[in-house]
RODONU-305268 format. One record per residue (C-alpha): x, y, z. Coordinates in pm, whole numbers, padded with zeros to 5 digits, always signed. Example, Ala and Ser with C-alpha at 12.3 -4.5 7.8 and 13.67 -1.06 7.14 Angstrom:
# residues 2
+01230-00450+00780/+01367-00106+00714/
This chain:
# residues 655
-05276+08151-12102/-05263+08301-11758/-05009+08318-11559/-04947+08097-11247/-04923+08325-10922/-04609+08380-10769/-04511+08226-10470/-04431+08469-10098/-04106+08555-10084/-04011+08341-09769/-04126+08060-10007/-03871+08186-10279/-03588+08268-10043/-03600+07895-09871/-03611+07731-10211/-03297+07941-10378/-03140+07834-10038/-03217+07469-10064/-03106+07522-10395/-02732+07467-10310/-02764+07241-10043/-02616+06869-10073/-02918+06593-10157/-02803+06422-09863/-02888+06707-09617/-03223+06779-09803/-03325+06457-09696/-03208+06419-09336/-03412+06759-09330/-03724+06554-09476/-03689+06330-09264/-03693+06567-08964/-03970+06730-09054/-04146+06395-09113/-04113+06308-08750/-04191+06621-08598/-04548+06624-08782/-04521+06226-08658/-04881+06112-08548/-04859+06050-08142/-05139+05776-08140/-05100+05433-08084/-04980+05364-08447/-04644+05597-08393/-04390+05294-08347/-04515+05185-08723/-04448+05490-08827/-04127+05595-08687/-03964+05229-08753/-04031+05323-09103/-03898+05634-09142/-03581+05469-08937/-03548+05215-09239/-03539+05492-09455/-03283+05694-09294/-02937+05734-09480/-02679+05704-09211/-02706+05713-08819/-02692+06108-08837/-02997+06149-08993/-03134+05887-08765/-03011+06125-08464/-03211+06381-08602/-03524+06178-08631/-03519+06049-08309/-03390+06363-08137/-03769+06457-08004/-03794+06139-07848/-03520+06098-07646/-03602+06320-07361/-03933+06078-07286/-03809+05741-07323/-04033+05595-07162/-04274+05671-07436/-04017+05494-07735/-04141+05133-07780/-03900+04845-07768/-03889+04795-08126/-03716+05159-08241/-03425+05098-07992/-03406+04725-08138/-03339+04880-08467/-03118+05098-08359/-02907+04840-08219/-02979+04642-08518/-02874+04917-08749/-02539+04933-08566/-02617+05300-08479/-02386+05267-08198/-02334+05605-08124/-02674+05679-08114/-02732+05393-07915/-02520+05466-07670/-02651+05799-07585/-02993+05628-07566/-02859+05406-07291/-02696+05656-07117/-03003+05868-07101/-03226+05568-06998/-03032+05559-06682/-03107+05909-06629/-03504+05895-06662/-03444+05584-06483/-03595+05360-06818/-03497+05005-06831/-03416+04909-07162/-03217+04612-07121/-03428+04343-07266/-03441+04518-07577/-03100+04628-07611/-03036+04208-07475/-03217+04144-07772/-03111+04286-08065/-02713+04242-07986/-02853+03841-07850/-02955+03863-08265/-02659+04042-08420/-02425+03766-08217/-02648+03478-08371/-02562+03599-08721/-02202+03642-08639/-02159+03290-08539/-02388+03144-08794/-02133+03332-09032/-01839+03223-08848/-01964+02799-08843/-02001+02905-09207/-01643+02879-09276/-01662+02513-09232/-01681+02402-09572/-01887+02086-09377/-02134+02283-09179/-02386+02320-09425/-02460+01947-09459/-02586+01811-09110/-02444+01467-09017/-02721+01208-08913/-02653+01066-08564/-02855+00863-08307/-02917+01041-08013/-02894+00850-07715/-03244+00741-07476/-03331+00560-07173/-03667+00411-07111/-03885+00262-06844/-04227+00138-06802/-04516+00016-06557/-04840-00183-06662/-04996+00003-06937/-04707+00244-07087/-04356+00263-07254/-04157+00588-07129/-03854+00764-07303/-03656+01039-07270/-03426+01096-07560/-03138+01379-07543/-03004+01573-07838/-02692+01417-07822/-02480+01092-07889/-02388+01019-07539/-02607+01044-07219/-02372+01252-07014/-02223+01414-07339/-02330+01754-07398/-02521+01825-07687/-02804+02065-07905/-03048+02258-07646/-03340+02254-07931/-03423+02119-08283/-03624+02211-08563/-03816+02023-08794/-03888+01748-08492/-04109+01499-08668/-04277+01208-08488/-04440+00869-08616/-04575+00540-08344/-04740+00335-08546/-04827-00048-08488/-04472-00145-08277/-04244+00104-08443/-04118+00455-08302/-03929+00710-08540/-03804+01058-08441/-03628+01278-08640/-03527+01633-08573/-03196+01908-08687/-02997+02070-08377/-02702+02248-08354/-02376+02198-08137/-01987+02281-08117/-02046+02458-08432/-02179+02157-08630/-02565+02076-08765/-02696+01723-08680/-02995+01509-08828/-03090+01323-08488/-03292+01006-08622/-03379+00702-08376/-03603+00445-08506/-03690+00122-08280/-03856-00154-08376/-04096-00226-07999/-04076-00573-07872/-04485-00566-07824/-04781-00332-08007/-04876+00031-07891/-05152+00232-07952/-05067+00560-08129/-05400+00753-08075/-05325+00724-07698/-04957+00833-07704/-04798+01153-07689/-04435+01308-07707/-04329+01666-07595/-04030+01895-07504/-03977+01806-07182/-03682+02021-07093/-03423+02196-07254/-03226+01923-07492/-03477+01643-07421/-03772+01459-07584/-04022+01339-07339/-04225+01052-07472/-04490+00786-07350/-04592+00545-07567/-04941+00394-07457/-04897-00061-07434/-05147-00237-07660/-05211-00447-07371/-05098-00410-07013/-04823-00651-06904/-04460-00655-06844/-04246-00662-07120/-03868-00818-07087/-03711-00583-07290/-03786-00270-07541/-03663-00404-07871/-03837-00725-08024/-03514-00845-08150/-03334-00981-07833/-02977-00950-07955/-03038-00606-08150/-02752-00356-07983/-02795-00045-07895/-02506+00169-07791/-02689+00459-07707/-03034+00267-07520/-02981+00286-07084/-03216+00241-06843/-03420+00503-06682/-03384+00365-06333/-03439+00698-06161/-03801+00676-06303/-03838+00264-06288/-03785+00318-05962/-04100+00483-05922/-04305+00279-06158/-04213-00078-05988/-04519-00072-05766/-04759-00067-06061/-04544-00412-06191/-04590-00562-05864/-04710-00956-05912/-04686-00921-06260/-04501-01160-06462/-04256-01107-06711/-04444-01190-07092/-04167-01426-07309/-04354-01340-07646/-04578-01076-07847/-04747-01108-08174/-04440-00882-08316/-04172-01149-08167/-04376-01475-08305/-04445-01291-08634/-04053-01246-08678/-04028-01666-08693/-04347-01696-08907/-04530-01820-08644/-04879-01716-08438/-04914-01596-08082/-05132-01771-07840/-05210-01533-07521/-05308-01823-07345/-04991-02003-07295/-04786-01717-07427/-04656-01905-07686/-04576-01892-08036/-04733-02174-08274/-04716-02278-08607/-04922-02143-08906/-05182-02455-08823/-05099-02460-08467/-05422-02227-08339/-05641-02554-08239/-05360-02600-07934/-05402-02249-07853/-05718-02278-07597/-06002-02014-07688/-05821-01834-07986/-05858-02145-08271/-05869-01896-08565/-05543-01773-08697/-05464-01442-08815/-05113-01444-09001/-05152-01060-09111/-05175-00989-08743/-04964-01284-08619/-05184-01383-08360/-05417-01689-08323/-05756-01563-08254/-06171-01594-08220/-06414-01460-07974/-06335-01240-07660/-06251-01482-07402/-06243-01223-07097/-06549-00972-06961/-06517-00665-06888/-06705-00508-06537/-06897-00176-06458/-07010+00079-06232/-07306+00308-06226/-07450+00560-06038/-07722+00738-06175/-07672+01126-06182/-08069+01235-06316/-08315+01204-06043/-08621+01208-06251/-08799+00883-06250/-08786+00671-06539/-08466+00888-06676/-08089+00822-06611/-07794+01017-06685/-07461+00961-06518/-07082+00848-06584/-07056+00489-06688/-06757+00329-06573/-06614+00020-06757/-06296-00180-06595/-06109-00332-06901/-06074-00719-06906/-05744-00822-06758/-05651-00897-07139/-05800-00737-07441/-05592-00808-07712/-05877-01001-07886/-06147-00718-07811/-06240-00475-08032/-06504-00303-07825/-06721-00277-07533/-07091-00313-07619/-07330-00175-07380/-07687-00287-07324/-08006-00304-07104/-08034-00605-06903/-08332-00756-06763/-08091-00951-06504/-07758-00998-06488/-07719-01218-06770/-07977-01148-07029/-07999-00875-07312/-08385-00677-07291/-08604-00692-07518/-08843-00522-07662/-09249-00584-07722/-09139-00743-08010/-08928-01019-07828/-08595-00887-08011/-08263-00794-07854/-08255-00395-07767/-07954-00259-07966/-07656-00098-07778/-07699+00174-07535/-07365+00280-07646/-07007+00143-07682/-06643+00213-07649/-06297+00118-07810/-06056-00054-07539/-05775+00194-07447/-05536-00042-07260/-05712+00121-06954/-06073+00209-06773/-06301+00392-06995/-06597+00595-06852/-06888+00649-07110/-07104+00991-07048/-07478+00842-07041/-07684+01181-07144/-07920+01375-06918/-08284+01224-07019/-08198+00868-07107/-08520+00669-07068/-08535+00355-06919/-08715+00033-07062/-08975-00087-06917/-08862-00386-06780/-08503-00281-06749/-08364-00382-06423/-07942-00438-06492/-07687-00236-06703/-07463-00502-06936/-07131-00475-07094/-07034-00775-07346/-06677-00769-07477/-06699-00841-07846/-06467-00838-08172/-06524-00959-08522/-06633-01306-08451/-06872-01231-08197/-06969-01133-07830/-06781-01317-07508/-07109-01517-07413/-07100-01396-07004/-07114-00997-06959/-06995-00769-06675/-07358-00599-06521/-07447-00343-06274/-07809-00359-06112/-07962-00020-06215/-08095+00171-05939/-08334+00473-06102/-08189+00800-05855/-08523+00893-05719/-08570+01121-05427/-08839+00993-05146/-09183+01079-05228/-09261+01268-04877/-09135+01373-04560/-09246+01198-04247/-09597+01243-04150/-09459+01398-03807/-09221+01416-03528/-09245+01419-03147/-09026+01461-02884/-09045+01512-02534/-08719+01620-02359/-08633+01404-01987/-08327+01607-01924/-08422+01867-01625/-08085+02035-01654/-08091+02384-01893/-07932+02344-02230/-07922+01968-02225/-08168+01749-02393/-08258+01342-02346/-08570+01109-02451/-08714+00936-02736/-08767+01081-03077/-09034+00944-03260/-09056+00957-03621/-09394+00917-03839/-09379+00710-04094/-09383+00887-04497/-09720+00812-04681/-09509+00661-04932/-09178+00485-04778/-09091+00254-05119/-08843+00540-05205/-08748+00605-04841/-08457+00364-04690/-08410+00560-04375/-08445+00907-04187/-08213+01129-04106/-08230+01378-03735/-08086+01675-03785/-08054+01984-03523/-08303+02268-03706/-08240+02674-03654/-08619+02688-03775/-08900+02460-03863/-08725+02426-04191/-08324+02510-04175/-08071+02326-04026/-07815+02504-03793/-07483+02595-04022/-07266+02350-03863/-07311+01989-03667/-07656+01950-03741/-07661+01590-03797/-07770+01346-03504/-07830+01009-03661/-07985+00804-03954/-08287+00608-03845/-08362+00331-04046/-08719+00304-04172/-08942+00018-04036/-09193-00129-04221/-09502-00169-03931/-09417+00075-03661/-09301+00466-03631/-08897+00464-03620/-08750+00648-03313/-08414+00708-03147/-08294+00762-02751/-08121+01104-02717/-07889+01070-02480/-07888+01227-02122/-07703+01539-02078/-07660+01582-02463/-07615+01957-02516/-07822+02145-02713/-07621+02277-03029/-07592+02683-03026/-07864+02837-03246/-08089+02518-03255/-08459+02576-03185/-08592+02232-03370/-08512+01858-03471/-08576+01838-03783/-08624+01481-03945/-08604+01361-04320/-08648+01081-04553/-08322+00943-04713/-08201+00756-04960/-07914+00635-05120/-07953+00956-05355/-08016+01241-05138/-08315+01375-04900/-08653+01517-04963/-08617+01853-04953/-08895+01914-04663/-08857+01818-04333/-09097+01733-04063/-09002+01934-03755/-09095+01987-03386/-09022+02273-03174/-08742+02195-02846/-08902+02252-02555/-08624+02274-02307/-08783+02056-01994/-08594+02190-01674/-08618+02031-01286/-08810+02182-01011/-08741+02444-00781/-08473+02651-01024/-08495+02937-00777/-08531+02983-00368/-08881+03079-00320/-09046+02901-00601/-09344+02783-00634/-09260+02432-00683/-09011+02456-00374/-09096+02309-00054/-09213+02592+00228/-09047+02417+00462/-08986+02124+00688/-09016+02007+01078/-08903+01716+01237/-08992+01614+01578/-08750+01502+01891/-08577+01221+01871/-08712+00936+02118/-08499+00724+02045/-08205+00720+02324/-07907+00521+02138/-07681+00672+01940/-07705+00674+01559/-08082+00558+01620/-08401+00810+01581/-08724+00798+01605/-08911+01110+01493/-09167+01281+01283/-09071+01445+00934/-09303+01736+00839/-09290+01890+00534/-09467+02225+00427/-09559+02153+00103/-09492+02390-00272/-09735+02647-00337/-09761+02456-00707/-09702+02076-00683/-09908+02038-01031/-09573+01863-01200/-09390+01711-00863/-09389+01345-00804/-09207+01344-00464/-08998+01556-00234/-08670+01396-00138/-08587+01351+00171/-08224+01321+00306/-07996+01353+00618/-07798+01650+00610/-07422+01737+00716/-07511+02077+00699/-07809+02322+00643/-07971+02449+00281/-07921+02832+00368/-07460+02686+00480/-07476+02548+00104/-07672+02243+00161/-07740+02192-00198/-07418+02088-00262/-07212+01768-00063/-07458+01793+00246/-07674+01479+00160/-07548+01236+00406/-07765+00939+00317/-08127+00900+00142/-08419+00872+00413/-08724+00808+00157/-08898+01002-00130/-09269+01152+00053/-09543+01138-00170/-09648+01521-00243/-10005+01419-00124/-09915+01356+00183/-09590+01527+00337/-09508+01360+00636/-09298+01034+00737/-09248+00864+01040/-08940+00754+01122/-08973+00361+01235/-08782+00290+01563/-08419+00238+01549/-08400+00409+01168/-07987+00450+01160/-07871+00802+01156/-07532+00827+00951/-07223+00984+01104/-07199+01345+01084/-07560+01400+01069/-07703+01778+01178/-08017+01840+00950/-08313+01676+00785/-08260+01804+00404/-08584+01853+00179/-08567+01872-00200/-08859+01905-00494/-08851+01628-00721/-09029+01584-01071/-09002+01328-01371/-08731+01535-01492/-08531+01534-01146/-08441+01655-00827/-08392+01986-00745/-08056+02147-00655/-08217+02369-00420/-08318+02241-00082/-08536+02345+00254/-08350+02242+00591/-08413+02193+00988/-08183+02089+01221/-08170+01737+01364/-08011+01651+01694/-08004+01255+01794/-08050+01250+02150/-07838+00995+02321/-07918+00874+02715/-07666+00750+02892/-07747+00377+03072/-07698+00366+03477/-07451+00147+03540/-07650-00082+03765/-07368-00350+03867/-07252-00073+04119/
């Protein structure tokens, strides 16, 4: 057999000196040596809390986490938790001391674990109640409110409202069925475990799929508890002279809800309250009635003992709204809204159907009654049905219909909703003109003038908007005005005088509208920015100049005199030129507040006027004023000559 090799001698010298030392120091030196070859990766705080569970006493501990402590930042929450956990509180004191130093908070972990250790300590001081192990069943205490359509509680952990009591339980268990609530749940106060149970018999029905309960806060149980039917009930129990201590009012929140019970009046009975003296509700007198009493109940002449209610067919519609949301012809899609009936305890769902008028059901080639388009389960409140994209409509199919309807059949008279297919227009006006009358720059006025679409049956009016191009509007303010459509003439609309022209816009821009949108095109013309005459002295549309002759007349404020007028180099677009008595001349600032009085507008094909005998010269008068004139205006600039009215003074003959 060969022999094994022998092992170096540093090998043999470290094992006769492990020889004598104590197990308990071999393994703290383990244990060192297991963390120093300790993976760094993300898995380390595994690793190390492991090797911290194995550790003998909070020396060896020490030694394991030794490497660490200089870089606390690196040590995850969870080894100083066990630490503290361990009640290693040397250890973890020097861990705290050096987190100040590298300036680590630990707090929330150190918060932790002692938050823990204190738990247990209690939980083994409450133990030395020989009680405290069986939890005493107690009825916490509630108040409630409500509005139209729902019940609300909020029930605290404790016997009394304004007693203290548990902050949390466990185990919280629920049930609403029909007209009964139950909540159960185990808290923990003053040292002593409770069973909080409440169980309340509702004065009406509720419907459980639409109710809900939550934590609300610390110590409380929110809960709303969805009404069968919407109406004011008198009071929450169904047994009027049941007591409950522990049952207040929530008056802070009825507060709030009393608009939505506004008009309403207070219900005397339920099905729950008859069915309690073996009799039937009637909804129509709000009544109970005998067992055979349903013929006196108007409408509802079947009874239903199970139930406790006399019923039959729906006696109220429902109503709805619809606004198609696919704008393909022929196709619908959209949100359906129905408004419940103002009662529904007799309904057990809304049918939907085409209509081919407000009262009657399509049909098909066939002559039979389309089936439902879809339906819904009353909810005590509106319901909106999703119609999907696509939906083809019958031929034929002008209305949407809703019939309310349980197990003996449909209410005869349903709500409806014409249905208006959400079409686009078919084209964009055939074309646009405009011709601005506002001679002042920037400012626009005159008639636009809107051709009609090819096709106008999708078209209900047009709408004017301010363009940037021959396609885009301007980013903001680009509306003008809606034009309705007419029928045997082109639409049009006045602009305004003096309306500015928007910054950026170079067209009007004019599309057909609907109730649904606009066609995407417009049709478009260009603004050409008309301006008056004479913008600048020295124009060619200015007058050269004018002449007037002497005065013959002797009297004051009376002339008699030629007006000649050297006429524009360009009178192509001038109508007139405007003639006026002047305070002042053209060159002192005549074109502004020297017109002392209108003489007469000359003709520009022929530029001279005679002043009759005895024409009245106003006050203050110095100058004959001249000014270009055009369909678009007058001109602010002016030609001038002086005027002098020659008076003669009258020999006195009587000397």
């Amino acid at each position: 057999m060969r022999t094994p090799p022998r092992p170096p001698a540093g090998v043999q010298r470290l094992s006769a000196s492990l020889a004598s030392w104590p197990l308990a120091a071999i393994s703290v030196l383990l244990l060192v040596l297991l963390a120093d070859v300790a993976p760094t990766s993300a898995e380390e705080p595994v690793d190390l809390l492991k090797v911290l569970e194995d550790a003998a006493d909070e020396d060896a501990a020490t030694q394991i986490l030794m490497p660490y402590l200089e870089n606390l930042k690196e040590l995850k929450p969870e080894v100083v938790e066990k630490v503290v956990l361990r009640q290693w509180w040397t250890l973890a004191r020097e861990i705290v001391a050096k987190s100040h130093v590298q300036q680590v908070d630990l707090s929330f972990a150190i918060r932790k674990a002692v938050r823990t250790l204190k738990d247990e300590a209690d939980e083994l001081l409450r133990t030395l109640n020989p009680k405290y192990g069986q939890a005493q069943q107690v009825a916490p205490a509630f108040q409630w409110a409500q509005n139209d359509t729902c019940i609300f509680l909020s029930v605290k952990y404790t016997v009394r409202w304004n007693a203290p009591g548990a902050l949390e339980v466990t185990e919280p268990n629920v049930n609403m069925t029909l007209n009964t609530f139950n909540f159960s749940g185990l808290g923990k106060h003053s040292n002593n475990k409770y069973r909080y149970f409440l169980s309340l018999n509702l004065f009406d029905n509720i419907v459980s799929e639409f109710s809900q309960w939550s934590a609300a806060s610390v110590g409380k149980l929110s809960v709303t508890l969805r009404k069968k039917w919407p109406r004011k009930w008198p009071r929450l129990i169904a047994n009027k002279k049941a007591k409950i201590g522990n049952m207040h009012m929530w008056m802070e929140m009825q507060e709030k809800l009393d608009s939505a019970l506004s008009g309403m009046t207070t219900v005397s009975n339920s099905p729950v309250t008859c069915k309690m003296l073996d009799k039937l509700y009637c909804l129509a007198t709000d009544t109970c009635k005998q067992s055979d009493g349903c013929e006196q109940c108007p409408g509802k002449t079947v009874p239903q003992a199970e139930e406790g209610i006399c019923t039959g067919m729906p006696s109220e519609k429902a109503t709805l709204t619809f606004k198609d949301a696919d704008m393909d012809e022929g196709e619908l899609s959209g949100e359906l809204k129905i408004t419940k009936a103002k009662n529904e305890f007799d309904i057990d769902s809304y049918e939907v159907y085409w209509g081919k008028d407000e009262k009657t059901k399509w049909t098909d080639a066939s002559g039979a009654n389309g089936p439902p388009v879809t339906s819904t389960r009353p909810t005590g409140g509106d319901a909106e049905i999703k119609i999907p994209s696509n939906t083809k409509i019958p031929e034929g199919a002008s209305h949407i219909l809703v019939y309310s309807k349980n197990s003996y059949g449909e209410y005869d008279t349903p709500g409806w909703a014409v249905l208006k297919d959400a079409v686009l227009p078919k084209g964009k006006p055939t074309s646009l003109k405009f011709d601005d009358e506002d001679g002042d720059t920037g400012e626009v006025s005159g008639t636009v003038t809107i051709g009609r679409a090819e096709d106008q049956q999708k078209t209900d009016e047009y709408a004017l908007h301010w363009g940037k191009s021959d396609k885009k509007r301007i980013n903001s303010g680009s509306f003008i005005r809606d034009v309705m459509k007419q029928a045997d003439r082109d639409p049009t609309h006045h602009i305004s005088s003096s309306t500015k022209i928007p910054d950026g816009a170079t067209h009007i821009l004019a599309y057909a509208k609907n109730e649904f949108g606009e066609f995407p095109s417009p049709a478009s013309i260009r603004i050409v920015d008309n301006k008056k005459p004479c913008l600048e002295d020295g124009a060619a549309d200015c007058p050269v100049g004018v002449t007037v002759s002497p005065d013959t007349n002797p009297e004051a404020q009376r002339a008699q005199a030629t007006i000649t007028i050297a006429p524009a180099a360009d009178q192509e677009k001038l109508s007139f030129y405007s003639v006026y008595w002047g305070r002042k001349g053209c060159n002192e600032g005549g074109q502004s507040g020297a017109k002392n009085g209108h003489i007469k507008d000359v003709p520009t094909d022929n530029p001279t006027w005679e002043l009759p005998a005895n024409t009245f010269v106003p006050k203050g008068t110095t100058h004959i004023l001249v000014f270009s004139k055009s369909k678009l205006g007058e001109s602010d600039r002016c030609v001038s000559t002086e005027f002098q009215d020659v008076v003669v003074e009258t020999p006195n003959t009587e000397l």
